[in-house]
N, C-alpha and C positions, 0 to 999 in steps of 0.2 A: 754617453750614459754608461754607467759599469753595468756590466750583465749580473742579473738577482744574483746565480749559480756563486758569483767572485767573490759576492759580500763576504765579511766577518761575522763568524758568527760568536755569542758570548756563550763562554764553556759552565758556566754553573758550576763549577768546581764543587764539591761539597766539603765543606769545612771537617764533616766528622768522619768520610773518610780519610780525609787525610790524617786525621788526629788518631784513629784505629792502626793505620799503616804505619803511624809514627812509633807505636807501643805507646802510647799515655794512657792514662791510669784515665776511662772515658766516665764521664758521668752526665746521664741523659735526664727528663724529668716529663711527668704528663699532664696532658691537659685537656680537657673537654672539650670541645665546640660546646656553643650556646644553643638551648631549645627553644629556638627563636630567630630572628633576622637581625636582631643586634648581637655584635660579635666584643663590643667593646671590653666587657669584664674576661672574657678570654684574652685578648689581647693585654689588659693590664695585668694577668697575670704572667703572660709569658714575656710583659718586655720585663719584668722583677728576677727573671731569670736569665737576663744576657748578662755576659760576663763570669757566672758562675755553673754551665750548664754547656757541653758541645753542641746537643741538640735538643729538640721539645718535642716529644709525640704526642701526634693529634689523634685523638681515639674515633675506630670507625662503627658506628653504632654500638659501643662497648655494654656490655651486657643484654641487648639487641633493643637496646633503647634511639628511640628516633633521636638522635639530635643533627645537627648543619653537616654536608658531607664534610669529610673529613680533607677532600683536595682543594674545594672553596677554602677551609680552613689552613690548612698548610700556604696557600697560598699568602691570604691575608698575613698570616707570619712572616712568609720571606721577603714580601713589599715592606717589608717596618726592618729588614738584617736579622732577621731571627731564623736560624739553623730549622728548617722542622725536619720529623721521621713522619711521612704519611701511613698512618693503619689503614691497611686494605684488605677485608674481610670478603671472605667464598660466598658468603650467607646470603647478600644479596641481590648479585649479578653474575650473570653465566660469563662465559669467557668473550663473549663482544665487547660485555661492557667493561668489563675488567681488562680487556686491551684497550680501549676506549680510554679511562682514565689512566692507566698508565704511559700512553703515549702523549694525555696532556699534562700528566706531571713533567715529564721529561719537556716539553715545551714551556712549561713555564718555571726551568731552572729547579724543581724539587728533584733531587736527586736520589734520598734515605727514602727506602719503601719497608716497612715491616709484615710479612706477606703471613696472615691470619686466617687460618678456616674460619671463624666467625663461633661468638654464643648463640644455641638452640633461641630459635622465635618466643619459642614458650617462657623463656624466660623474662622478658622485657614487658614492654608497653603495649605490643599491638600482636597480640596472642592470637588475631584471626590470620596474619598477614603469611605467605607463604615462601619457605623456605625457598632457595634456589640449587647452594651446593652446587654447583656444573663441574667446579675444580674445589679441591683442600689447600690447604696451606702450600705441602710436599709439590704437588702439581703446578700452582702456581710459579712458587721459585723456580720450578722450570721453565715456566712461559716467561718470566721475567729475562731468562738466562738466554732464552730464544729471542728475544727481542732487543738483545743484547748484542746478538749475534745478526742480525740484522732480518732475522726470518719471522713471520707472525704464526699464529698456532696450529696453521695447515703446514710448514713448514715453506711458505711461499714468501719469494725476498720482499722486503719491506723498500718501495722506490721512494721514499723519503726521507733515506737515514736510518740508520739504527738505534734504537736510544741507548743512554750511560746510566745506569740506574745502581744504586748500592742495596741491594737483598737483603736484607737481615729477617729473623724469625724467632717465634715463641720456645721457649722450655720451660718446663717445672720437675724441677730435680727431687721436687718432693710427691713423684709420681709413685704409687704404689706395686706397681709393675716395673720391675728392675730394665728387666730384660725387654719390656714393650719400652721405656725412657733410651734405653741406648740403641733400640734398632731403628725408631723415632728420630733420636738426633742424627744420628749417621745415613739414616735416607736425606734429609737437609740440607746437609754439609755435602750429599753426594747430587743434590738437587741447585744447590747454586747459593746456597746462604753464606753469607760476607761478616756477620754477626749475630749474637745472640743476646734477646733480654728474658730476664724470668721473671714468672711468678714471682709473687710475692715470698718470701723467705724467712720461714719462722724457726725454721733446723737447720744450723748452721752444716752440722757435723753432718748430714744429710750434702747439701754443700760442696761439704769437703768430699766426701767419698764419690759424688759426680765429678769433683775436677778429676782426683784421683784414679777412678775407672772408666770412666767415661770420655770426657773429654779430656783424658791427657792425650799429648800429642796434636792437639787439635791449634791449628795456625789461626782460627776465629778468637774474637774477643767476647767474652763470657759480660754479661753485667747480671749483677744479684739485682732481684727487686726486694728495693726496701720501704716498706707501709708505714707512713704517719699514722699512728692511734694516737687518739684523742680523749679515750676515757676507757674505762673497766668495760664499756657495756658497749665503743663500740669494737674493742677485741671479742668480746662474745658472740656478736652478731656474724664477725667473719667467722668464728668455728664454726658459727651452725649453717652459713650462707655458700661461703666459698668449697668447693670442691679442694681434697687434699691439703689443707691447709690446719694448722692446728697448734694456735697461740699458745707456748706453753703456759699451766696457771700460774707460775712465779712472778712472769710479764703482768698476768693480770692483777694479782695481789701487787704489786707496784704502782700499777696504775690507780689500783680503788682505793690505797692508802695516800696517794700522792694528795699535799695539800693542793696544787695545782694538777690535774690529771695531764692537760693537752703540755705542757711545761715539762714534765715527766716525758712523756710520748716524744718530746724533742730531743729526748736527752739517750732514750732506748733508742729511738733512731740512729744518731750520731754512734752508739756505740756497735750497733750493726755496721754500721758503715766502715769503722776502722776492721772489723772483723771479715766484712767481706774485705776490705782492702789486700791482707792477707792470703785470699782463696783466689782471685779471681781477678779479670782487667779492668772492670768497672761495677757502677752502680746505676739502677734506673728508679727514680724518686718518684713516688704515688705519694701525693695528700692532695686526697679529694675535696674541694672548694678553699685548700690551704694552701695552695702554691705558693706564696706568698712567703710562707715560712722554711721555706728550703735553702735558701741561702743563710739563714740563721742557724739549720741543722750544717749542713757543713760547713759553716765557721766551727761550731764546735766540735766535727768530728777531722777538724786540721785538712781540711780540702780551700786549699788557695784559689783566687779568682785566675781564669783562664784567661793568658796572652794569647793576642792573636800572634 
């Protein structure tokens, strides 16, 4: 009989780091779990995205709404060959539990962890429910970086392996505090972050002066977020709802004139996208219950289907 200790074990490679390590131009996309126990309409969303997408982030109670955790979810993904990014938010587990799932992403092959302080409770569905916070974002990517290194968050060795995890974390370049954005990003990049996705992105030139001051210099891959609107009225809703965010009106008068609105929205899309193409190494694609149409915004924004 071969002794356990000799087996082979399978490496999970992550397809998107490798494709970040490569220098390719990465382009990621989101997806919701279901508020529910059927996961199907998530999954038919994200199989519509293989081939055109390196990986698909599963969101971790995104805007502190209850939906399926986010590692049941990612998992489901990478049993069908789909690349996930697992969102793992501070908001609702102290660092047990947050070493707890990240040592069973790493056993079940998820490799992309996107390491999130989480949205305030008040904001969501379940307004009674109580905050945790134990760790932020910043502190996390250290305990990831520690468990990397084969230590758990007393600094005591881990006798089961170390795990191989890829880090990545939040910006918004359209933060209003200059100098709070770049001491932000640079505690990150000084914490263990392997890449970045933003916010949503409504000021390019805002954008450009974060590549340019900010993360110039920086060996991480940047990806712009770019928003599916869908009408005049749901870009309003983000000015009034979203933090820092601020559709210019031009966008909207486009939109409330378009004889198609969501047609139009596909068409602002794609042209963000050549635009970030220019600033940045990628792009990470939000259309909330649209997924579907992301592969249609990058045909038209000249983004080719990915070879493996």
């Amino acid at each position: 009989m071969v002794p356990t200790d000799s087996l082979q074990r399978p490496s999970f490679e992550s397809q998107f780091q490798k494709a970040a390590q490569a220098g390719k131009f990465l382009v990621t996309a989101e997806v919701m779990p279901p508020k529910g126990g059927n996961p199907d309409h998530m999954i038919s969303m994200a199989q519509k995205l293989k081939g055109r997408v390196h990986a698909v982030n599963i969101t971790d109670g995104s805007r502190a709404v209850m939906r399926m955790s986010s590692l049941a979810a990612a998992a489901l993904l990478k049993q069908r060959g789909i690349e996930p990014i697992c969102q793992m938010a501070c908001r609702d587990r102290n660092r047990i539990a947050l070493q707890a799932d990240l040592l069973g992403a790493h056993a079940l092959g998820i490799r992309n962890i996107l390491a999130l302080t989480g949205d305030p409770v008040k904001a969501g569905d379940n307004t009674d429910a109580r905050s945790v916070f134990d760790l932020e974002s910043v502190r996390l990517l250290k305990l990831i970086r520690q468990l990397n290194c084969g230590l758990d968050a007393q600094e005591r060795p881990l006798p089961d392996q170390p795990t191989n995890l890829f880090a990545g974390a939040a910006i918004d370049p359209q933060c209003r505090s200059w100098s709070g954005l770049q001491r932000r990003f640079e505690k990150k990049v000084e914490a263990g972050a392997q890449f970045f996705q933003s916010q949503l992105i409504a000021d390019f030139e805002r954008l450009e002066k974060f590549m340019d001051q900010v993360a110039v210099g920086c060996d991480r891959p940047i990806l712009a977020g770019i928003f599916l609107l869908k009408s005049a009225k749901n870009a309003q809703f983000i000015n009034r709802n979203v933090p820092g965010v601020q559709i210019p009106d031009s966008i909207i008068e486009r939109l409330a004139k378009a004889a198609d609105p969501l047609q139009e929205g596909i068409c602002i899309a794609a042209e963000q996208i050549k635009a970030a193409r220019e600033l940045c190494h990628g792009v990470h694609m939000m259309a909330i219950r649209r997924e579907d149409l992301i592969p249609q915004i990058l045909d038209l924004a000249d983004i080719s289907p990915i070879l493996d």
